[in-house]
C-alpha positions in Angstrom: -0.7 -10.5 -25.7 -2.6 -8.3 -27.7 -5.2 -10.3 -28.9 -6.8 -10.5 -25.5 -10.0 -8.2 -24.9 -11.2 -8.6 -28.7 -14.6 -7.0 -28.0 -12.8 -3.9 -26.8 -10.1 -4.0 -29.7 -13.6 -4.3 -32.3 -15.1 -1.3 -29.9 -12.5 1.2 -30.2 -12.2 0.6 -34.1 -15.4 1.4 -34.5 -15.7 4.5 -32.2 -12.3 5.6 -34.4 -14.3 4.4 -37.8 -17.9 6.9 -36.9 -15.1 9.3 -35.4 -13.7 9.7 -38.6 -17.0 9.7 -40.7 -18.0 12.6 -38.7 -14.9 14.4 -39.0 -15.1 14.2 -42.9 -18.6 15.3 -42.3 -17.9 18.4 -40.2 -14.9 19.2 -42.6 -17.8 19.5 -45.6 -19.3 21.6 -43.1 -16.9 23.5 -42.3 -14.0 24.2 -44.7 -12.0 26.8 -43.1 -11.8 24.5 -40.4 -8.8 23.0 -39.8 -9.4 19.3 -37.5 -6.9 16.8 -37.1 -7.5 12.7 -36.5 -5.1 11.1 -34.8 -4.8 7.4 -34.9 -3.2 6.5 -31.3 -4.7 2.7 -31.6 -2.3 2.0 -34.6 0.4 3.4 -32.7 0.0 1.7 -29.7 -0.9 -1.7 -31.1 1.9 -1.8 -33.9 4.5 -1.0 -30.8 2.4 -4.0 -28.4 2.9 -6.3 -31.7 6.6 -5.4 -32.6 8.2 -3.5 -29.4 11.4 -4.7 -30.8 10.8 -2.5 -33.8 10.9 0.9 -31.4 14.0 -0.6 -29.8 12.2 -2.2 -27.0 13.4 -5.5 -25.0 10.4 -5.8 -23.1 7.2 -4.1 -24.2 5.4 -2.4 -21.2 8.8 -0.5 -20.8 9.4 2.7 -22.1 11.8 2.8 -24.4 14.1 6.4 -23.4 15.7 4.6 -20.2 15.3 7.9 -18.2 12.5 7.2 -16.1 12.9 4.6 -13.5 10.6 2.6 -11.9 8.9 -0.7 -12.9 7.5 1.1 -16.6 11.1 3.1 -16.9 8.6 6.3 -18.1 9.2 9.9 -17.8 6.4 12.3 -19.8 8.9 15.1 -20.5 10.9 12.8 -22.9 10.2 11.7 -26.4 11.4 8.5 -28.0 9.7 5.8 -30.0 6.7 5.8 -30.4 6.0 9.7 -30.1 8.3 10.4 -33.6 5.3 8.5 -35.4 2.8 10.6 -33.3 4.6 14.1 -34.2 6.1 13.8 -37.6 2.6 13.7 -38.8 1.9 10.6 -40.7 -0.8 8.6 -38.8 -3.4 12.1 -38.9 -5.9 12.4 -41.1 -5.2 14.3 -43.0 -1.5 14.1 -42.6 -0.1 16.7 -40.6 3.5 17.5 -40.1 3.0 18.9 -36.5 7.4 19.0 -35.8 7.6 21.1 -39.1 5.0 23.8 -37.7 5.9 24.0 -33.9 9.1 24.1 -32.3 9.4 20.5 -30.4 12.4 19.7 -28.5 13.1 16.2 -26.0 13.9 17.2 -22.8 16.9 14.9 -22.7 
């Protein structure tokens, strides 16, 4: 399933590769500013590759169970996939975003 649409998988790692480049520049640039990478692709293709992992049956589902329909999605709930996205590790540079805002799931 995911290897499908190759060209577009080589396209976005390169935008996300120059993205990064010019971050690292613009940090040199500017040092007191503070700007924040984060790597979505990774996310989203390690949960496509292993849904299982994030407690999935079937991948295109979400995984909370609160939101009904054919996707079972709801936007005000975290689960999965969103812990990786707020605990920090996959920025660059890391940054703990849950240990400097007040983040709650809705459920």
């Amino acid at each position: 399933m995911y290897g499908c649409l190759l060209s577009y998988k080589k396209a976005v790692v390169d935008y996300n590769n120059m993205l990064k480049q010019t971050l690292d520049q613009i940090r040199k640039d500017l040092p007191k500013a503070n700007l924040i990478y984060v790597d979505l692709h990774s996310i989203f293709l390690d949960l496509f590759r292993h849904p299982t992992a994030y407690g999935l049956t079937y991948g295109p589902k979400a995984c909370c169970g609160l939101g009904g329909g054919a996707y079972n999605f709801d936007v005000g709930v975290f689960c999965g996939i969103s812990k990786a996205i707020l605990n920090g590790s996959l920025f660059d540079p890391p940054f703990p975003i849950n240990k400097l805002c007040d983040l709650h799931p809705i459920a």
